[in-house]
C-alpha positions as CSV (number, residue, x, y, z in Angstrom):
1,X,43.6,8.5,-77.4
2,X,41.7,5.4,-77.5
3,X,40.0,4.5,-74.0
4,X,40.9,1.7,-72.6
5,X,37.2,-0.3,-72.3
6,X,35.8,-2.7,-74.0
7,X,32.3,-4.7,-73.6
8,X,31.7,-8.1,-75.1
9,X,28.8,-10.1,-75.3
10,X,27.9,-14.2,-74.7
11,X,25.1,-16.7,-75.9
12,X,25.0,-20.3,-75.3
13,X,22.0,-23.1,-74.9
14,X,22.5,-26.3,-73.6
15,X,19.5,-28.9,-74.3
16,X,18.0,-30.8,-71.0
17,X,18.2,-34.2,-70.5
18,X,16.9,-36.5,-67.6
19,X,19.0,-37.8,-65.3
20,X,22.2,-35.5,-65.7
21,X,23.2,-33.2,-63.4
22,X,22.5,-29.5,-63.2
23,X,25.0,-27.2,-62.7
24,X,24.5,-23.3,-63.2
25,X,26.8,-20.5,-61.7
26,X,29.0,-22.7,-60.5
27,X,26.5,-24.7,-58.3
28,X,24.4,-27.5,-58.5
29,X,20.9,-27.3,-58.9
30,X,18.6,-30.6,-57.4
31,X,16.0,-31.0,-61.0
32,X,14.9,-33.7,-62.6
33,X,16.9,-32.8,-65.7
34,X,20.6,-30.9,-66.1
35,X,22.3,-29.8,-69.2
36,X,23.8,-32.1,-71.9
37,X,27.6,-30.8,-72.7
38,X,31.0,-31.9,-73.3
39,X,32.3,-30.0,-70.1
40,X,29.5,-29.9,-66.8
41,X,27.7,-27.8,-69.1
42,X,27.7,-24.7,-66.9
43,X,25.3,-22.6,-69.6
44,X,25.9,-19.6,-66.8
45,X,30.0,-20.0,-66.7
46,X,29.9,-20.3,-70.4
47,X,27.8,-17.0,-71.4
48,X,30.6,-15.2,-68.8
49,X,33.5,-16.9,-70.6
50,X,32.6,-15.9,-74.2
51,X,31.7,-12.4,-73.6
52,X,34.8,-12.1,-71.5
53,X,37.5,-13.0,-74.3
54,X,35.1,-11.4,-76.9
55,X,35.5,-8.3,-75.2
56,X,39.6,-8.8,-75.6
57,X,38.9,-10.0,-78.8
58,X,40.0,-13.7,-77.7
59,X,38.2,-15.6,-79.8
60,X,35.5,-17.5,-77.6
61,X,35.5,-20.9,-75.1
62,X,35.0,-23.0,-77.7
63,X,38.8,-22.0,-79.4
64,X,40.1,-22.1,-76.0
65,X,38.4,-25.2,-74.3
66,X,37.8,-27.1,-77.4
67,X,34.7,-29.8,-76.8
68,X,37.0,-32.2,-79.1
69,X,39.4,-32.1,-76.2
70,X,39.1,-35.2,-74.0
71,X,41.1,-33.2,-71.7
72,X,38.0,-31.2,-71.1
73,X,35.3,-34.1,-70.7
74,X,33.3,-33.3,-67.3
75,X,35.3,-30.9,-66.3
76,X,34.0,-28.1,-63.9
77,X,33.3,-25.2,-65.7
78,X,34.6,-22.8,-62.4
79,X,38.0,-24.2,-64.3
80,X,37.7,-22.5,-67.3
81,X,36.5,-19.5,-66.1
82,X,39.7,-18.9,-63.8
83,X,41.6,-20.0,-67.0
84,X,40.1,-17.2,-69.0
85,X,40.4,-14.5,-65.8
86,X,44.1,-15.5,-66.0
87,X,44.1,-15.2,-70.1
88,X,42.6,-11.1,-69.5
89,X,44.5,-10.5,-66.3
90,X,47.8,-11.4,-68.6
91,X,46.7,-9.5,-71.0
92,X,46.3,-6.2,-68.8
93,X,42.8,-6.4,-68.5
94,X,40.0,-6.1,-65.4
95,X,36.5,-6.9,-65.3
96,X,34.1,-3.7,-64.7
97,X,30.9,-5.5,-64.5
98,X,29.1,-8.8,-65.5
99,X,25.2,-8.4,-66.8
100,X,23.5,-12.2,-67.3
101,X,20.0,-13.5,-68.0
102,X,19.1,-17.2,-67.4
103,X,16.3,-18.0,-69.1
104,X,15.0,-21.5,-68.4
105,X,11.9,-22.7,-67.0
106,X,12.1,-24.7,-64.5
107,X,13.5,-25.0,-62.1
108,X,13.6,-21.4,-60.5
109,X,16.7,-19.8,-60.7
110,X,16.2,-16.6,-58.0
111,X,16.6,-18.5,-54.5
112,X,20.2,-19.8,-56.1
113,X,21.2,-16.0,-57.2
114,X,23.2,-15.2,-54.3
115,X,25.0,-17.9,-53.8
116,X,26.2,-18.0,-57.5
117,X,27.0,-14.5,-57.3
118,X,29.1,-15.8,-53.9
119,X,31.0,-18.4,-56.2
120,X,31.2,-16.8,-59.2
121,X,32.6,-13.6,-57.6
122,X,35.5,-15.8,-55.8
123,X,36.5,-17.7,-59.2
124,X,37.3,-14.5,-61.1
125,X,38.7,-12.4,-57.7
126,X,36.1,-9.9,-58.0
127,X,33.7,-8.4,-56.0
128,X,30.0,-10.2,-56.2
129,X,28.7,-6.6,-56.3
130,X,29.9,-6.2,-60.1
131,X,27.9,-9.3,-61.4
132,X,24.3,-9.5,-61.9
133,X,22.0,-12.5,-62.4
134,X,19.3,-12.3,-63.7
135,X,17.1,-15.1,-64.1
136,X,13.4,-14.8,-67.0
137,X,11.0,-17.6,-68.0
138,X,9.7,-17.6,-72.0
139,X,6.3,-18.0,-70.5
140,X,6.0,-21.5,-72.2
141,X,7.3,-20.6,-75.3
142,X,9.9,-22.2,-77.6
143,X,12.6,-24.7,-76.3
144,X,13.1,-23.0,-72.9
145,X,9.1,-23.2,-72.1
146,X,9.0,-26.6,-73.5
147,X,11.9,-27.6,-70.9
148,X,13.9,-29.2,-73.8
149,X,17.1,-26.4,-73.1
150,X,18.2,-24.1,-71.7
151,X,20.0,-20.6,-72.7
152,X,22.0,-17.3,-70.7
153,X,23.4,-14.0,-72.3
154,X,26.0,-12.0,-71.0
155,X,27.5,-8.7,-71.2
156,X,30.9,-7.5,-69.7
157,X,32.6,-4.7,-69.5
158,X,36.6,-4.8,-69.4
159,X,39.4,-2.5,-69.1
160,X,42.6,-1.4,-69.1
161,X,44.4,0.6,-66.2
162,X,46.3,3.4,-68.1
């Protein structure tokens, strides 16, 4: 027999843009600049959500939460993410572990781990222990070092009580 775990993987970028707001992890972040998106453009939230329903072979947040949607306009990405928990926990599923890497330059992301790990871990019912954060520059280099965006991975792994 089969076990019953499966790991998925997440990608997203969101470009930077002056005056919007910056929200990442479910918190808001004082910068200069925050991510351009049709939802609050949580790039952090996002990376979780697709690697979550890849992993239960879901489709991705995108299928789900559709950035057509007006319905979705603004809306706080800690939404979505309880709506996909809901989506696996229906489905039998439980989170093992959440791996993520920020990468963005500025502004730091480290003194804000903890408290996303806080947030995050209440949203999806889970204990903050099982999700890391990880947070990298690209030392200057391509769209992150330039400022212009700014990306996050994520692996998950999920499973099934037998």
């Amino acid at each position: 027999m089969k076990p019953n775990i499966r790991v998925g993987y997440g990608y997203d970028v969101h470009q930077l843009a002056e005056g919007e707001e910056f929200w990442l992890g479910g918190i808001k972040l004082e910068h200069t600049h925050g991510a351009v998106g049709h939802s609050d453009a949580d790039v952090l939230i996002h990376v979780i959500c697709d690697a979550l329903l890849g992993a239960a072979n879901m489709r991705d947040i995108g299928y789900h939460f559709a950035d057509t949607d007006p319905q979705y306009k603004g809306i706080d990405s800690k939404i979505l993410l309880k709506d996909v928990m809901k989506l696996l926990r229906d489905a039998g599923y439980e989170v093992g572990n959440i791996d993520t890497t920020v990468c963005l330059q500025r502004p730091k992301v480290n003194p804000h781990i903890d408290k996303m790990k806080t947030v995050l871990a209440q949203v999806m019912n889970m204990d903050e222990h099982d999700i890391s954060i990880k947070a990298t520059t690209t030392e200057k280099l391509g769209f992150v070092g330039k400022e212009e965006g700014v990306s996050a991975h994520a692996t998950v792994l999920i499973f099934k009580n037998a």
